[in-house]
C-alpha positions in Angstrom: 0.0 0.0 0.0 2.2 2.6 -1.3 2.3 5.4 -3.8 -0.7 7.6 -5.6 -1.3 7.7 -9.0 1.2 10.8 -9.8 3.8 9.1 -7.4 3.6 5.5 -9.3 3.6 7.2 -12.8 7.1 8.9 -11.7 7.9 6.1 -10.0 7.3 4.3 -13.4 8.8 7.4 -15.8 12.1 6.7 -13.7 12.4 3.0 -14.2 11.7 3.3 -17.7 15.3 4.7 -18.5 17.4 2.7 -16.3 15.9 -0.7 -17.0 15.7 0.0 -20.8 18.9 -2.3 -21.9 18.3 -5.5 -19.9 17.6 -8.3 -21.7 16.9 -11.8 -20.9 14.6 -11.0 -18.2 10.7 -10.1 -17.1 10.2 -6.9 -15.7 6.6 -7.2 -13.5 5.8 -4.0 -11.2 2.3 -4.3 -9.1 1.4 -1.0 -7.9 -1.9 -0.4 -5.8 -5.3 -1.0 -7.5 -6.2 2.9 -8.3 -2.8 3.1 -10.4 -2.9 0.0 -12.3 -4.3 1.8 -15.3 -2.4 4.8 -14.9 1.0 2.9 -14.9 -0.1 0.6 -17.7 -0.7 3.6 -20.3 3.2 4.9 -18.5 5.0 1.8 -19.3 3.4 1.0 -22.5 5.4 -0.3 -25.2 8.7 -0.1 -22.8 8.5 -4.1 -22.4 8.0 -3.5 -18.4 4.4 -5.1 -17.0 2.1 -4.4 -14.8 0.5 -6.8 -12.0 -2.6 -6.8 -10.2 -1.4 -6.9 -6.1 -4.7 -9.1 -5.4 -7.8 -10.6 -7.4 -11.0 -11.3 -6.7 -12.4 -15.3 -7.5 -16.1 -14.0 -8.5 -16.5 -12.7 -11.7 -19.0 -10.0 -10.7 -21.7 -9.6 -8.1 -22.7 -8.1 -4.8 -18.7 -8.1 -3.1 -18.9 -4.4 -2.1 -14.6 -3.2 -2.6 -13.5 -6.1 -4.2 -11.8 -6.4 -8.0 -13.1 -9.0 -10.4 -9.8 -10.8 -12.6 -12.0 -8.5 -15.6 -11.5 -5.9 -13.9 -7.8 -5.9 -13.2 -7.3 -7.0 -17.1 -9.0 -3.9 -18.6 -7.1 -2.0 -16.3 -3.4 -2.9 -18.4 -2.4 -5.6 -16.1 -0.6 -8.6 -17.4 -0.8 -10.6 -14.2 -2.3 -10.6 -10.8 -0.3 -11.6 -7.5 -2.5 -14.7 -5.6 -1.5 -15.9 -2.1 0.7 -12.9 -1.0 1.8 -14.2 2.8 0.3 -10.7 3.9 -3.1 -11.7 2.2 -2.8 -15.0 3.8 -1.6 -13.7 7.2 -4.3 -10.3 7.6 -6.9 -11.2 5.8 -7.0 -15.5 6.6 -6.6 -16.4 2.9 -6.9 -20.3 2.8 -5.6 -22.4 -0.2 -8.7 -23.1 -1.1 -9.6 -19.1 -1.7 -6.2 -19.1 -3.2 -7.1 -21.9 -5.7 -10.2 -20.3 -6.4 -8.8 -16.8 -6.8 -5.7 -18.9 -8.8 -8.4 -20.5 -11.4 -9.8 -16.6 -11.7 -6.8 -15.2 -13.1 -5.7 -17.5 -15.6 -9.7 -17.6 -16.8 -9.1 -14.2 -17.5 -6.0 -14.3 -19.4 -3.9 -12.8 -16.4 -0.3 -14.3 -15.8 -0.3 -15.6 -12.1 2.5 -15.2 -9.1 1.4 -17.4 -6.8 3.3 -17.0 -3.5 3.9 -19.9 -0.7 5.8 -19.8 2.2 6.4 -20.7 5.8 6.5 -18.5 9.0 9.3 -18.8 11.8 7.1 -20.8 13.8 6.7 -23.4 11.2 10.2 -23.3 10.0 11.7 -23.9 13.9 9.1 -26.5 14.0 10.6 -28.0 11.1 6.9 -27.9 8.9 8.5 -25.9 6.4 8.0 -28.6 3.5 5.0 -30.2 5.3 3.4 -26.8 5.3 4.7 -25.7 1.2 3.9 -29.4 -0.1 0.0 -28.7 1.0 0.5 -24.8 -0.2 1.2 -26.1 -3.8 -0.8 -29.2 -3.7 -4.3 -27.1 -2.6 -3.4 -23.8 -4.1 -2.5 -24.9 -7.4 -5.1 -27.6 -7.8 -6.5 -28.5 -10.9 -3.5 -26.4 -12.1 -2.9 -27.8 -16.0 0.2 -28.1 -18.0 -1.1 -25.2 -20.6 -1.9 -22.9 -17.5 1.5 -23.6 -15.6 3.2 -21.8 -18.6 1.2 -18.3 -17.4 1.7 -19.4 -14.3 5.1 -18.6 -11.8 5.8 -19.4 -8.0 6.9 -16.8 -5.4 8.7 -18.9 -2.6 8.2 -16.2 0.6 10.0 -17.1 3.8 7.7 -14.9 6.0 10.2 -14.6 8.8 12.5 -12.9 6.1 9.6 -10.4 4.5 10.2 -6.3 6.0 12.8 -7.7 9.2 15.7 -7.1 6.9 16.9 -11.1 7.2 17.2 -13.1 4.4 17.2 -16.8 3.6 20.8 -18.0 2.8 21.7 -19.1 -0.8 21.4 -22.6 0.9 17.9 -22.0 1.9 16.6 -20.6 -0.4 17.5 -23.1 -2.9 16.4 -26.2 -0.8 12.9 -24.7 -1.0 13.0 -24.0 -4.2 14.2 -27.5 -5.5 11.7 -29.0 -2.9 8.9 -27.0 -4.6 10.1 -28.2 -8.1 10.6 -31.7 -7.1 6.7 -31.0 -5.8 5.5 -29.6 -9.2 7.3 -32.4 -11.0 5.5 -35.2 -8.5 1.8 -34.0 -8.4 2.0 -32.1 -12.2 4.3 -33.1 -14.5 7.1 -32.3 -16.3 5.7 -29.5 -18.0 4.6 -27.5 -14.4 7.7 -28.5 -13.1 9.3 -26.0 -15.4 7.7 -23.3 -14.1 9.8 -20.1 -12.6 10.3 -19.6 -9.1 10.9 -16.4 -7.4 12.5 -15.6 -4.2 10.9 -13.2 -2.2 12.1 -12.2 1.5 14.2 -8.8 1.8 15.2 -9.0 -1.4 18.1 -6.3 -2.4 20.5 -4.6 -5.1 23.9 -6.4 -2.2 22.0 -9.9 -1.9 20.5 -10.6 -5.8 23.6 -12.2 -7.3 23.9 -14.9 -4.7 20.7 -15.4 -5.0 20.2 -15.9 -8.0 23.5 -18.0 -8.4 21.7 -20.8 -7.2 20.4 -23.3 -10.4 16.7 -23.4 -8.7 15.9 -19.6 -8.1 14.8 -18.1 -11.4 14.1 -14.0 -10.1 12.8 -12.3 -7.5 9.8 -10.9 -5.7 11.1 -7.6 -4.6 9.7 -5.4 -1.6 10.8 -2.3 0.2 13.9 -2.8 -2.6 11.6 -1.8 -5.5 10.1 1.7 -4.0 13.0 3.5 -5.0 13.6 3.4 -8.9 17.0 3.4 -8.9 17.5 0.1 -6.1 15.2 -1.8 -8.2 16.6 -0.8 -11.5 20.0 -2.4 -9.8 18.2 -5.6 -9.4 17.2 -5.7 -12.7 20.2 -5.1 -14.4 22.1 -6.9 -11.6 23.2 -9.8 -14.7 25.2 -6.9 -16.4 26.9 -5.7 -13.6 25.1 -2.5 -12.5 
């Protein structure tokens, strides 16, 4: 829940330049609901993309402040974020919602990020592939091979999202092979190709050794992508900016 309109547009008018040469990757920003449309006509035709934070699973109705997968589309979004670990913390998403809201998106023709992750509670209780085996297995149910290729995985430690900690290199990509080695299992080869994100204090000093590691494909960035110019660094971070 930050920036207005005018403040995402700038926000958007300052990327634009600094994130103009990198190649080889997908550039996603998800601004609040009131700006989608605003930063959709900004970035349009610059090959950066524009995400929904949250969908709604009903297509339309009598759901007084929610935003239909429709909706968010005509607005310019490409994709919509599903399972965020605040949605699921605050506002008690369960995978079944998820799935539900999951099943929305891609009905529209929205790209989904569809985040999973454990708390510190569950990870010192050693649940943490207990609890993202049932995350995947629920939240990505009927999930098929032609709608895993719209479809990418955000692996969110929670204990690492705003407390400045991070997941090593090491942790991060034992939950990201265990989540492919899930994909692979319950969907096939063809989900099991999907991308998987690592988001958890992601910033411009952490990104390469991150993404060093074979199973962590990008990154769900947070308080690192307010500022144009810190997540223009992990953008280009391949080319050595």
């Amino acid at each position: 829940m930050y920036k207005t309109i005018a403040e995402a547009v700038d926000f958007a008018r300052k990327l634009i330049p600094l994130v103009k040469d990198a190649s080889g990757v997908e550039k996603v920003i998800a601004p609040p609901f009131t700006a989608l449309k605003a930063l959709s006509d900004a970035v349009k035709g610059t090959g950066i993309q524009v995400a929904a934070q949250d969908v709604f699973h009903e297509p339309k109705g009598a759901y007084t402040g929610e935003v239909s997968a429709e909706m968010v589309s005509d607005a310019g979004a490409s994709y919509a974020i599903v399972g965020h670990s605040e949605r699921r913390q605050y506002f008690h998403e369960t995978n079944d919602i998820l799935n539900k809201k999951l099943k929305a998106a891609l009905g529209a023709g929205l790209g989904v990020i569809f985040c999973v992750g454990e708390s510190i509670e569950q990870r010192q209780a050693g649940k943490t592939f207990e609890l993202l085996k049932s995350q995947i297995a629920e939240g990505l149910a009927g999930l098929t091979a032609q709608n895993s290729k719209k479809t990418v995985i955000a692996y969110e430690p929670v204990w690492a999202i705003g407390t400045g900690l991070t997941a090593s290199p090491e942790q991060a990509q034992e939950a990201h092979a265990f989540i492919r080695a899930q994909l692979k299992e319950i969907y096939g080869e063809g989900p099991a190709g999907m991308r998987i994100l690592y988001g958890g204090s992601v910033k411009p000093d952490n990104i390469d050794i991150l993404m060093s590691r074979p199973d962590v494909d990008g990154a769900l960035v947070g308080g690192a992508s307010l500022e144009a110019e810190s997540f223009a660094k992990i953008v280009n971070f391949r080319r050595g900016k």
